[in-house]
PDB file with one MODEL, atoms N, CA, C and O in Angstrom:
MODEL        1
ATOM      1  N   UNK A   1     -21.317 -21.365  17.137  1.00  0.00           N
ATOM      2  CA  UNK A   1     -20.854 -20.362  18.077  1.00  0.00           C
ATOM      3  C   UNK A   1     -20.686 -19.047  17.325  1.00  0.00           C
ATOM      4  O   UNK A   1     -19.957 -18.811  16.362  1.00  0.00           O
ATOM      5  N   UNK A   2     -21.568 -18.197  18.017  1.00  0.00           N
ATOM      6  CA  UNK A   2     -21.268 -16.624  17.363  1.00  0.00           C
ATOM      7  C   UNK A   2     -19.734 -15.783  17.513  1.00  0.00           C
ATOM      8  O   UNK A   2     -18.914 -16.156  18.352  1.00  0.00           O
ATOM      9  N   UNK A   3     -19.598 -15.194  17.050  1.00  0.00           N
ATOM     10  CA  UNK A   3     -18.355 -14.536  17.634  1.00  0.00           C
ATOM     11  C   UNK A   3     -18.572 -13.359  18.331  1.00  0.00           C
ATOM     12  O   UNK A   3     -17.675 -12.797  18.960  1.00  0.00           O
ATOM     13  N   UNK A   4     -19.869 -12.898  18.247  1.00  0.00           N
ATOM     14  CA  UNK A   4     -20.078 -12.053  19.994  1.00  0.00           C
ATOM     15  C   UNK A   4     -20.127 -12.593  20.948  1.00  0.00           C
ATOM     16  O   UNK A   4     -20.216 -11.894  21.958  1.00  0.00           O
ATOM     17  N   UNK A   5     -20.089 -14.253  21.120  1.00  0.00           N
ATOM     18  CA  UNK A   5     -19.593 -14.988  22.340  1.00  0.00           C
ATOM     19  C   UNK A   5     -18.067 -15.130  22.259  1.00  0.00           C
ATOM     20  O   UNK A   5     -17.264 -14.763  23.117  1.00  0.00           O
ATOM     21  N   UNK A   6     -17.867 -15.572  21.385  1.00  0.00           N
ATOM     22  CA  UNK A   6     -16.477 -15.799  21.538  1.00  0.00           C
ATOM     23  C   UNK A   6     -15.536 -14.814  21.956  1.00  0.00           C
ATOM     24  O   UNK A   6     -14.622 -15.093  22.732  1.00  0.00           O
ATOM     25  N   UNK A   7     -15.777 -13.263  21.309  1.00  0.00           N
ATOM     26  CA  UNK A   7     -15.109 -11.682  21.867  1.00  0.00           C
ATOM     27  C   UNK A   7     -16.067 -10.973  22.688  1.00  0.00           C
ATOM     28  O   UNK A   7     -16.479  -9.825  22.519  1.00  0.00           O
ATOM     29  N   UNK A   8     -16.453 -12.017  23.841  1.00  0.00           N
ATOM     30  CA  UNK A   8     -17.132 -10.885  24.071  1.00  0.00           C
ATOM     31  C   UNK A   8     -16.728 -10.034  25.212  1.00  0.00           C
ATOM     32  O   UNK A   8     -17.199  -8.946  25.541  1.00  0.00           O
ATOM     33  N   UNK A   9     -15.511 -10.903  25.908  1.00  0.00           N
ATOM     34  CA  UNK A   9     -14.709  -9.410  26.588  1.00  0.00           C
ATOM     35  C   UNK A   9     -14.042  -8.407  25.644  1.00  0.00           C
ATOM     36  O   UNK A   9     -12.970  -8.072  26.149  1.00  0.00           O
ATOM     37  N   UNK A  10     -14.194  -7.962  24.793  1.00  0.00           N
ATOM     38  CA  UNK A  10     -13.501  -7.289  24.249  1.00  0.00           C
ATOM     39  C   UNK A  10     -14.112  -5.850  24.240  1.00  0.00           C
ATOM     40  O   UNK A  10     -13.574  -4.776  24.509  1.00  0.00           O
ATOM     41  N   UNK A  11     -15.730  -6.212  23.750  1.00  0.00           N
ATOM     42  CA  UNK A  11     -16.731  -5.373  23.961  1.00  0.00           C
ATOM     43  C   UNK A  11     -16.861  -4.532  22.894  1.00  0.00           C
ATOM     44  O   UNK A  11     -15.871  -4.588  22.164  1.00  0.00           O
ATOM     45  N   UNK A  12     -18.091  -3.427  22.356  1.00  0.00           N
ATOM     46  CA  UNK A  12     -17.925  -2.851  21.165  1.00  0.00           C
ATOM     47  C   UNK A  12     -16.660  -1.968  20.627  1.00  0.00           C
ATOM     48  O   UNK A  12     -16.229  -2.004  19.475  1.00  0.00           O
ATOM     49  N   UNK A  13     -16.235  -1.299  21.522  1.00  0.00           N
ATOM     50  CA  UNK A  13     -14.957  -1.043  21.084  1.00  0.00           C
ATOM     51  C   UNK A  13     -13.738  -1.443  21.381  1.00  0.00           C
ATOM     52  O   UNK A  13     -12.842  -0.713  20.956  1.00  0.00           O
ATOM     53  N   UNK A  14     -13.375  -2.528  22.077  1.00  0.00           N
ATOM     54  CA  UNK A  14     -12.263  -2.957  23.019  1.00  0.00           C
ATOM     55  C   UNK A  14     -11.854  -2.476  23.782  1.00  0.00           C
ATOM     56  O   UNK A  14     -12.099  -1.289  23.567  1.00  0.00           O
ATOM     57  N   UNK A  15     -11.111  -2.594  25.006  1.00  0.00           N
ATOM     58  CA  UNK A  15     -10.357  -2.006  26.129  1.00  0.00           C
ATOM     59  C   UNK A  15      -8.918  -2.698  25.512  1.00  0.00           C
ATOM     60  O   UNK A  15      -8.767  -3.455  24.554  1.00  0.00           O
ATOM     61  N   UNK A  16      -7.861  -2.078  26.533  1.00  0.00           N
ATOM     62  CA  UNK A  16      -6.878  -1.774  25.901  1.00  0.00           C
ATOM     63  C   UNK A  16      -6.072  -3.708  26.546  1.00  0.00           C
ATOM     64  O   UNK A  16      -5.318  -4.466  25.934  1.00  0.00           O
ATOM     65  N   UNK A  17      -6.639  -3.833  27.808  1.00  0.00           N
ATOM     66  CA  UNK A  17      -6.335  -5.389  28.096  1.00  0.00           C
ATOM     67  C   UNK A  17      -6.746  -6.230  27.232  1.00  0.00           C
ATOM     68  O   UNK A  17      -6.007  -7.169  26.936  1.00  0.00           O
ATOM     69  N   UNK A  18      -7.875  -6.107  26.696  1.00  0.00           N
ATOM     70  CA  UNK A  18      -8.474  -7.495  25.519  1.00  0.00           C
ATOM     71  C   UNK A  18      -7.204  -7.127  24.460  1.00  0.00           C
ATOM     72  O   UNK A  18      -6.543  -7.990  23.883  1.00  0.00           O
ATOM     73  N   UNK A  19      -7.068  -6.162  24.369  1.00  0.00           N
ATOM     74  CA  UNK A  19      -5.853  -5.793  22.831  1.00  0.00           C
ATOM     75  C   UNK A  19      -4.285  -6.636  23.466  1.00  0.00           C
ATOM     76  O   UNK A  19      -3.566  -7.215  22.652  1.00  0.00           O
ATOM     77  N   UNK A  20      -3.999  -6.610  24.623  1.00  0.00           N
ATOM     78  CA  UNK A  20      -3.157  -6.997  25.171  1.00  0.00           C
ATOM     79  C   UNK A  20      -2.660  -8.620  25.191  1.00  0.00           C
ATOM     80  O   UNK A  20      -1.554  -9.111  24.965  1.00  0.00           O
ATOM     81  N   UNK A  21      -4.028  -9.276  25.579  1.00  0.00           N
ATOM     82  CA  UNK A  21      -4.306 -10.167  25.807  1.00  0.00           C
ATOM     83  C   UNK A  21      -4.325 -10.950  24.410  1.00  0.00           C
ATOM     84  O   UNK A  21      -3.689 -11.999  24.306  1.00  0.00           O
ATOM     85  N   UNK A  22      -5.179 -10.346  23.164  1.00  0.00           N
ATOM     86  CA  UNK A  22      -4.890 -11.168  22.211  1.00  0.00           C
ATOM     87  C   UNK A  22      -3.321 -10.854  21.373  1.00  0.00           C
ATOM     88  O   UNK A  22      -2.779 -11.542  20.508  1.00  0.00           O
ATOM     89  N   UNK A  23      -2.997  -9.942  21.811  1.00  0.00           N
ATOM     90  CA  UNK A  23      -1.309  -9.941  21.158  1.00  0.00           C
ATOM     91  C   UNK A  23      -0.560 -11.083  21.861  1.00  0.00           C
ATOM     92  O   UNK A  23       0.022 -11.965  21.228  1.00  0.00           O
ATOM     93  N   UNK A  24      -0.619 -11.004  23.632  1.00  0.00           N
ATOM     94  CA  UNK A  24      -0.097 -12.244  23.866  1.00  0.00           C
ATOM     95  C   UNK A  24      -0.112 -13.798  23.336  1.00  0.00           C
ATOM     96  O   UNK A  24       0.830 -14.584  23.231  1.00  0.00           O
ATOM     97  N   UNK A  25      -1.493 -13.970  23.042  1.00  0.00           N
ATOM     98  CA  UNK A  25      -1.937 -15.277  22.355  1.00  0.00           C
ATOM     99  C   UNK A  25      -1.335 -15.028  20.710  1.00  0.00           C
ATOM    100  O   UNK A  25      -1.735 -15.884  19.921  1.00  0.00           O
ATOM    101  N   UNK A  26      -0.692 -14.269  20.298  1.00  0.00           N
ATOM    102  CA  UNK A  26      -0.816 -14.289  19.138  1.00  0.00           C
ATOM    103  C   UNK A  26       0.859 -14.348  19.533  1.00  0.00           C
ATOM    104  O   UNK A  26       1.054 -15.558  19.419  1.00  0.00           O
ATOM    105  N   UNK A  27       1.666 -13.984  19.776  1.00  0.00           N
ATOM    106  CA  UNK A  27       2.970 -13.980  20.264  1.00  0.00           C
ATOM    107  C   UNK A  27       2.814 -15.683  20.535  1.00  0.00           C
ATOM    108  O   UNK A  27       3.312 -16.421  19.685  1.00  0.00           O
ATOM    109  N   UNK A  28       2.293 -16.141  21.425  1.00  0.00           N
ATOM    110  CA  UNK A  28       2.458 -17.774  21.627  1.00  0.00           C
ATOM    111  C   UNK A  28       2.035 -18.403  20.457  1.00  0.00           C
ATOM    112  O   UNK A  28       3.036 -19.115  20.371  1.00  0.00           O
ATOM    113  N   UNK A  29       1.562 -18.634  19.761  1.00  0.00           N
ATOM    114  CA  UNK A  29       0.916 -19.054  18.243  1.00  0.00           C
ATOM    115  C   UNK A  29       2.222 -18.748  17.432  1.00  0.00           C
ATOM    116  O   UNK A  29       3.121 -19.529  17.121  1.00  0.00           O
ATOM    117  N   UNK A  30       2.106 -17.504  17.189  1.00  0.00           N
ATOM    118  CA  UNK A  30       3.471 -17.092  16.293  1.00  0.00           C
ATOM    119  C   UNK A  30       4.716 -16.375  16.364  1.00  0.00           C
ATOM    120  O   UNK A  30       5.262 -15.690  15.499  1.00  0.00           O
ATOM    121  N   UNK A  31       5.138 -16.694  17.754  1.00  0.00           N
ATOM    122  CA  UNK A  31       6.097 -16.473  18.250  1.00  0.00           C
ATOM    123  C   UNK A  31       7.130 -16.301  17.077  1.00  0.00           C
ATOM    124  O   UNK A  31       7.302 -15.286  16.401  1.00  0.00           O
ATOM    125  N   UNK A  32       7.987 -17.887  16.945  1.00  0.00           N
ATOM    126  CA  UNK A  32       9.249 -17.975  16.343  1.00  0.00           C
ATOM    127  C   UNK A  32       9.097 -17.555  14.658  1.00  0.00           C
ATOM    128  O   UNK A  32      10.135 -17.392  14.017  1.00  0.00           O
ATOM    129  N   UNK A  33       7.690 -17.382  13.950  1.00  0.00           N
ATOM    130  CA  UNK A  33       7.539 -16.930  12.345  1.00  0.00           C
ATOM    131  C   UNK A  33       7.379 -15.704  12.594  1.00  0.00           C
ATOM    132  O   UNK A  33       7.899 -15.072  11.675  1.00  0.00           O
ATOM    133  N   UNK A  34       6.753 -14.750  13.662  1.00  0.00           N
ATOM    134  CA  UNK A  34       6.810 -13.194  13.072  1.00  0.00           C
ATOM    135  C   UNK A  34       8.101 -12.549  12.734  1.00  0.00           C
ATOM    136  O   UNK A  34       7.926 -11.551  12.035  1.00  0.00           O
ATOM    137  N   UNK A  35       9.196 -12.772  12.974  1.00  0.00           N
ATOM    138  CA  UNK A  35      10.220 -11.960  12.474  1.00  0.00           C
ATOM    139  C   UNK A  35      10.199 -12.065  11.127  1.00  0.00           C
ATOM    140  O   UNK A  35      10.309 -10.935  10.652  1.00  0.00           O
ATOM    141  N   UNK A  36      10.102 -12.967  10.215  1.00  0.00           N
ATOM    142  CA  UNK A  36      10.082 -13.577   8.905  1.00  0.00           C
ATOM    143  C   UNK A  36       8.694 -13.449   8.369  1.00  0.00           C
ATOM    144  O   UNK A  36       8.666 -13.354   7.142  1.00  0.00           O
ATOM    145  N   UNK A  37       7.700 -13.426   8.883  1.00  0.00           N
ATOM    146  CA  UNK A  37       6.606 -13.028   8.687  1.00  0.00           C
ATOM    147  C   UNK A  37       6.504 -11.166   8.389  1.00  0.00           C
ATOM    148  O   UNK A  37       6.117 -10.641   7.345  1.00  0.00           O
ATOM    149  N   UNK A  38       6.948 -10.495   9.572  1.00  0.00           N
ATOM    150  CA  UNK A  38       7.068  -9.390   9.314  1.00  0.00           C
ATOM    151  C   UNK A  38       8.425  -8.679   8.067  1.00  0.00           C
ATOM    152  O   UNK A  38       8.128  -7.798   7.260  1.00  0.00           O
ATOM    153  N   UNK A  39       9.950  -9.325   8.169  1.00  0.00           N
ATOM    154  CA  UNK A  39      10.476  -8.882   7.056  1.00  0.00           C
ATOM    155  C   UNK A  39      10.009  -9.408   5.840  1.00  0.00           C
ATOM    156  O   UNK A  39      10.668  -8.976   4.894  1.00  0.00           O
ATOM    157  N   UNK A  40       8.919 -10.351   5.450  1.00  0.00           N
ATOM    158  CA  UNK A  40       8.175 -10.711   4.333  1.00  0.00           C
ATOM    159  C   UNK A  40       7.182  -9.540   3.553  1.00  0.00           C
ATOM    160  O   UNK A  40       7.090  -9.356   2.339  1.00  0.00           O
ATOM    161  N   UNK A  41       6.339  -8.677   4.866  1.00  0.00           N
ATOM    162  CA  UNK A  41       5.489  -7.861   4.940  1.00  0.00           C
ATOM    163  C   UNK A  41       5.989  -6.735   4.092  1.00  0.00           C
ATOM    164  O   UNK A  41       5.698  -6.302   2.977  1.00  0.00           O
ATOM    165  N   UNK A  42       7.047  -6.343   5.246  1.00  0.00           N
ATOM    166  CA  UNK A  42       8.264  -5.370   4.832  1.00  0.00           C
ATOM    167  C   UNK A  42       8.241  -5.122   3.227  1.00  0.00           C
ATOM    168  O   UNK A  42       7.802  -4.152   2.609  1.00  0.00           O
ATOM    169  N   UNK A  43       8.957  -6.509   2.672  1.00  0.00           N
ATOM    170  CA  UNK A  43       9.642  -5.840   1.412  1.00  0.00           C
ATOM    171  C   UNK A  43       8.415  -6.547   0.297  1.00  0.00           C
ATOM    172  O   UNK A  43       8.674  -7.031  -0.805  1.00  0.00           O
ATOM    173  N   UNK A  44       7.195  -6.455   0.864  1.00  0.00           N
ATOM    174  CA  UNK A  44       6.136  -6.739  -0.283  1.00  0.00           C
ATOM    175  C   UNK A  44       5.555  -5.149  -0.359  1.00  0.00           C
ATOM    176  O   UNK A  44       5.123  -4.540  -1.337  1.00  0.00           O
ATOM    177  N   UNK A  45       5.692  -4.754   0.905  1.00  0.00           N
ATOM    178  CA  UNK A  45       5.350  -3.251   0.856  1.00  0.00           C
ATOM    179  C   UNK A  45       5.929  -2.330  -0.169  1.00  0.00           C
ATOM    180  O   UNK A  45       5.426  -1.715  -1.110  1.00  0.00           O
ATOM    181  N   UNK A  46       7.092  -2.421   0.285  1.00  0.00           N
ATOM    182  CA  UNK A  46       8.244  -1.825  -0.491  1.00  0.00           C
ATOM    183  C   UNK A  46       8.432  -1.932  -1.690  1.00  0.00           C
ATOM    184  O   UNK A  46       9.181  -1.026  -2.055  1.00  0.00           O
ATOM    185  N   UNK A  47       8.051  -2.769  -2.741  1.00  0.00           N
ATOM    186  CA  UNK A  47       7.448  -3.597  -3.477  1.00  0.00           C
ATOM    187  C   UNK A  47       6.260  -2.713  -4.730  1.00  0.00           C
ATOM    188  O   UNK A  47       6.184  -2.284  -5.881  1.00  0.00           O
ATOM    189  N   UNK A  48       5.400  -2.901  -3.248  1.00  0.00           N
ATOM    190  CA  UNK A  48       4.522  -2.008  -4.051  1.00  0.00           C
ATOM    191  C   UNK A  48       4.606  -0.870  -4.033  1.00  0.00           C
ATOM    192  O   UNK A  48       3.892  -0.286  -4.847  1.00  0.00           O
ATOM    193  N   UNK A  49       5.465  -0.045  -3.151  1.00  0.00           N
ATOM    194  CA  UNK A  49       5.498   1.427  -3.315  1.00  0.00           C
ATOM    195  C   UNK A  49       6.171   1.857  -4.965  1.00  0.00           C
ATOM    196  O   UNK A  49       5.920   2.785  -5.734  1.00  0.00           O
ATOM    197  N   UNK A  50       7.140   0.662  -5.035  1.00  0.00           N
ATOM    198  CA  UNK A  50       8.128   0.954  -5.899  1.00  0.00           C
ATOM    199  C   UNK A  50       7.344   0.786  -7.361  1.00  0.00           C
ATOM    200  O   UNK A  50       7.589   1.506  -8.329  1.00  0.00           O
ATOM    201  N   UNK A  51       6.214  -0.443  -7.354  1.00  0.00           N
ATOM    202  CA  UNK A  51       5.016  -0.702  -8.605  1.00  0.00           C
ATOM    203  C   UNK A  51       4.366   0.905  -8.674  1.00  0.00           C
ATOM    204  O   UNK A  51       4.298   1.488  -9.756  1.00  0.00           O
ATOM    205  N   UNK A  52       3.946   1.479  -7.518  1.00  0.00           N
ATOM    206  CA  UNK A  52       2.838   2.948  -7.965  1.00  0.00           C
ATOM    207  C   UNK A  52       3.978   4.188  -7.979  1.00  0.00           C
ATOM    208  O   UNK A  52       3.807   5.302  -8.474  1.00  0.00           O
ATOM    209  N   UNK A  53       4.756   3.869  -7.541  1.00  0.00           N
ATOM    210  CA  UNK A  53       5.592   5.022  -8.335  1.00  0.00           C
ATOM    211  C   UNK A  53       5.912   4.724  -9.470  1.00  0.00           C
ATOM    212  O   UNK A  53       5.844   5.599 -10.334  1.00  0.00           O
ATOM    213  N   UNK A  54       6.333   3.468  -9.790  1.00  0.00           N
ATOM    214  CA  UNK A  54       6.582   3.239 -11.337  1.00  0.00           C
ATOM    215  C   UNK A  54       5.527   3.982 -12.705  1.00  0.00           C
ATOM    216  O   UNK A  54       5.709   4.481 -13.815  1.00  0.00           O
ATOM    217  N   UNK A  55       3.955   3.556 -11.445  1.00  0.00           N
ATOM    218  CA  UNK A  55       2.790   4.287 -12.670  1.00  0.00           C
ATOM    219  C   UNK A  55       2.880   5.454 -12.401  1.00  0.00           C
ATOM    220  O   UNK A  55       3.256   6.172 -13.328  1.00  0.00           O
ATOM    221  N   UNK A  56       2.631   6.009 -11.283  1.00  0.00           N
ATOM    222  CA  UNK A  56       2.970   7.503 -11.520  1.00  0.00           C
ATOM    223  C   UNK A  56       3.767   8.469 -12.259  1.00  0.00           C
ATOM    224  O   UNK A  56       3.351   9.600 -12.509  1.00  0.00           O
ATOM    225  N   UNK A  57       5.050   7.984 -12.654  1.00  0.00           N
ATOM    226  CA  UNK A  57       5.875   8.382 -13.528  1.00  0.00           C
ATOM    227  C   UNK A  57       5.611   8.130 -14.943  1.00  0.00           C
ATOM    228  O   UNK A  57       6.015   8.978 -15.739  1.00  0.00           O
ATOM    229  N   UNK A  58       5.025   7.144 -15.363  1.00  0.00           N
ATOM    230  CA  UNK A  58       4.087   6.882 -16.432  1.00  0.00           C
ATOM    231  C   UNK A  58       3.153   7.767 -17.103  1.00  0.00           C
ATOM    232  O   UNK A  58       3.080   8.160 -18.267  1.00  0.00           O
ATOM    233  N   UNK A  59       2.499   7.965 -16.128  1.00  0.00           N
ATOM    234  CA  UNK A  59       1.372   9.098 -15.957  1.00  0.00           C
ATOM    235  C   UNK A  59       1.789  10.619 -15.833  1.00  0.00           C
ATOM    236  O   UNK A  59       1.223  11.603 -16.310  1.00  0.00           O
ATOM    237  N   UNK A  60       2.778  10.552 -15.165  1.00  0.00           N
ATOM    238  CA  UNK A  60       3.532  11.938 -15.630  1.00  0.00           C
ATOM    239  C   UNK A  60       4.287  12.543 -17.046  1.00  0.00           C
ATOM    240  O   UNK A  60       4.204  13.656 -17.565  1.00  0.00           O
ATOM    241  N   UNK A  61       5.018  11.387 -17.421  1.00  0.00           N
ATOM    242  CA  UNK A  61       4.822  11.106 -18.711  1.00  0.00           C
ATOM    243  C   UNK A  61       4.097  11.520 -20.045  1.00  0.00           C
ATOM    244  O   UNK A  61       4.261  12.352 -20.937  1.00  0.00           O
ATOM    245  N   UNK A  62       3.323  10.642 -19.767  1.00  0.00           N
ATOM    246  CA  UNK A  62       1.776  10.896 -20.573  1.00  0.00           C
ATOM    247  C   UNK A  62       1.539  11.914 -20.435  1.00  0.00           C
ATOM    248  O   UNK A  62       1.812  12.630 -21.399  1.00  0.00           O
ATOM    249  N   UNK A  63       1.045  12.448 -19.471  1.00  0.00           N
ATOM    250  CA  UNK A  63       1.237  14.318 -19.372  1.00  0.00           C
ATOM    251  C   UNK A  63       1.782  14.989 -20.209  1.00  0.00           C
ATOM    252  O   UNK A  63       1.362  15.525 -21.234  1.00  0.00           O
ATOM    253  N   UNK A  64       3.112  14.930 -19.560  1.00  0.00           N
ATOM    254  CA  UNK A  64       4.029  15.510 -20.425  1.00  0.00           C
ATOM    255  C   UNK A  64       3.848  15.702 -21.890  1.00  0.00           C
ATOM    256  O   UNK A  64       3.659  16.747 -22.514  1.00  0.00           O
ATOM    257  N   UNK A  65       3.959  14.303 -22.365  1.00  0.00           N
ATOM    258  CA  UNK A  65       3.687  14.482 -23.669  1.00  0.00           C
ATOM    259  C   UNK A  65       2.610  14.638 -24.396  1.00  0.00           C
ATOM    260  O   UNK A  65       2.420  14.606 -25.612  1.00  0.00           O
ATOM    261  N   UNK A  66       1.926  14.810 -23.489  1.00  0.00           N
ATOM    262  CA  UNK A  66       0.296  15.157 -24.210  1.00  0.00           C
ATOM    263  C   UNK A  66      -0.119  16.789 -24.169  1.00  0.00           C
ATOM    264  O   UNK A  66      -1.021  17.425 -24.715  1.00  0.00           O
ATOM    265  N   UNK A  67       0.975  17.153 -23.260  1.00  0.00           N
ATOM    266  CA  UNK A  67       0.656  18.537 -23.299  1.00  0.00           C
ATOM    267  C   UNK A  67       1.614  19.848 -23.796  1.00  0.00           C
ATOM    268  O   UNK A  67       1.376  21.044 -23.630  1.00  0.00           O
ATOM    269  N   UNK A  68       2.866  19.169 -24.510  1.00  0.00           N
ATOM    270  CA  UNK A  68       3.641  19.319 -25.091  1.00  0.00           C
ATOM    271  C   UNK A  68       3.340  18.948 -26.378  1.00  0.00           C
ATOM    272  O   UNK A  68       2.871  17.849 -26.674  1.00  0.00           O
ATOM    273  N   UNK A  69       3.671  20.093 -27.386  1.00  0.00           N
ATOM    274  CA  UNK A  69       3.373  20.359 -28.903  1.00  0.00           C
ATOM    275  C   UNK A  69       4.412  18.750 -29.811  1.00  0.00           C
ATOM    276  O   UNK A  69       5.579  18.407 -29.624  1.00  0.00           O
ATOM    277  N   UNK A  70       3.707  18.344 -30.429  1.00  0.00           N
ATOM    278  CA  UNK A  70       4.510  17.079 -31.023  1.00  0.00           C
ATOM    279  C   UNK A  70       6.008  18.152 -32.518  1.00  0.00           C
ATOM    280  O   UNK A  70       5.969  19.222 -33.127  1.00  0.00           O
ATOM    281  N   UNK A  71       6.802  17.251 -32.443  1.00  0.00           N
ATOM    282  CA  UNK A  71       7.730  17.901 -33.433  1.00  0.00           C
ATOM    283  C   UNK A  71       7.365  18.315 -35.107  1.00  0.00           C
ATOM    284  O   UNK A  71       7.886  19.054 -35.942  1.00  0.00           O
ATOM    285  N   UNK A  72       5.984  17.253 -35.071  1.00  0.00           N
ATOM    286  CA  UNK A  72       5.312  17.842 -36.711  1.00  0.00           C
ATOM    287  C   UNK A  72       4.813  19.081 -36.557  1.00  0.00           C
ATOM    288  O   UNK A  72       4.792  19.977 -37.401  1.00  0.00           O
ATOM    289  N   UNK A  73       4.286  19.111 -35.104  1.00  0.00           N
ATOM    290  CA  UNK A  73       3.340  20.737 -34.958  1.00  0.00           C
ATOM    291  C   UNK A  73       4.561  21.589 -35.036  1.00  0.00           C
ATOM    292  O   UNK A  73       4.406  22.594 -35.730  1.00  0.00           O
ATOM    293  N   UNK A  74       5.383  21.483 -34.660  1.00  0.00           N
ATOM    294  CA  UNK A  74       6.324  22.720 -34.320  1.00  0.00           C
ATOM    295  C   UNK A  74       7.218  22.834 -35.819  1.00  0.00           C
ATOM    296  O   UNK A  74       7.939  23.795 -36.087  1.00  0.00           O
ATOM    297  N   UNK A  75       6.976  21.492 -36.834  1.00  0.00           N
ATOM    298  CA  UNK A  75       7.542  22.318 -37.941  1.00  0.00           C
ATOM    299  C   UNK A  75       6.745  22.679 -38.536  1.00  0.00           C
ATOM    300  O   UNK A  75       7.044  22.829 -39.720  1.00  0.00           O
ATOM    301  N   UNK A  76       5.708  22.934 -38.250  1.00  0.00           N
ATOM    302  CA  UNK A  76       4.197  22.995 -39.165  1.00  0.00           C
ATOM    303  C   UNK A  76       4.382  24.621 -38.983  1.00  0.00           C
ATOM    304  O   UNK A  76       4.573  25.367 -39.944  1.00  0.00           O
ATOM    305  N   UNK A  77       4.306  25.032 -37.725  1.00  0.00           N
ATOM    306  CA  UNK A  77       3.937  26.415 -37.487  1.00  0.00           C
ATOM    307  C   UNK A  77       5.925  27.463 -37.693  1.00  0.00           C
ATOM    308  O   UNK A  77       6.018  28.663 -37.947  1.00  0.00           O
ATOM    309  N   UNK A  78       6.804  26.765 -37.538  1.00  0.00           N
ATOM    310  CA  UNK A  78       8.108  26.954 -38.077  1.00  0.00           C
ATOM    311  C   UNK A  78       8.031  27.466 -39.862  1.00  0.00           C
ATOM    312  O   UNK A  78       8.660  28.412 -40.336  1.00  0.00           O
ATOM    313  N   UNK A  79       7.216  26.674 -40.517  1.00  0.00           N
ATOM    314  CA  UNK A  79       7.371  27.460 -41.857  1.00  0.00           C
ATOM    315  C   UNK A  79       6.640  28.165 -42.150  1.00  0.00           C
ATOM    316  O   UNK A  79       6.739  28.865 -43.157  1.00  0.00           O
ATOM    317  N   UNK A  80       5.352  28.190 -41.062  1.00  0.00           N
ATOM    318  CA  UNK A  80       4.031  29.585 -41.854  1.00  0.00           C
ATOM    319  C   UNK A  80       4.951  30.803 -40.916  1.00  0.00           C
ATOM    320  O   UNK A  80       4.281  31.835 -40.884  1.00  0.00           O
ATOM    321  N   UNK A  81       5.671  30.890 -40.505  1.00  0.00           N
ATOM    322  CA  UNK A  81       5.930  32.235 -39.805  1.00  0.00           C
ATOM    323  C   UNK A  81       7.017  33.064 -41.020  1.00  0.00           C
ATOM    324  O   UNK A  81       7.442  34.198 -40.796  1.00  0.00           O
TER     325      UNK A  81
ENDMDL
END
């Protein structure tokens, strides 16, 4: 069985009843786990926001100090003056 039989009210772009219709079926299926399903979602998200800010600050970092004179340079040029 293809699955352009299987969706095929849905049609190439869907109407807004096929969208309806499979939320309902999906509400009966997973009714009593989406709450726990979704606060699972939640704080994996959250999760990862908190992992790419972690690198970002890393990376800012690195910046920083890469574009900032190291303390040998600055006594280097401290005694030729």
């Amino acid at each position: 069985m293809t699955y352009g039989v299987l969706f095929a009210f849905v049609g190439p772009f869907g109407s807004p009843v096929a969208y309806v219709v499979i939320g309902i079926v999906i509400l009966l299926l997973f009714g009593n786990r989406l709450p726990t399903m979704m606060r699972s979602l939640g704080r994996s998200f959250i999760e990862f926001k908190k992992g790419v800010q972690g690198i970002e600050e890393e990376i800012d970092e690195v910046v920083r100090t890469a574009n900032s004179p190291t303390t040998a340079e600055k006594d280097n040029t401290e005694t030729k003056v």
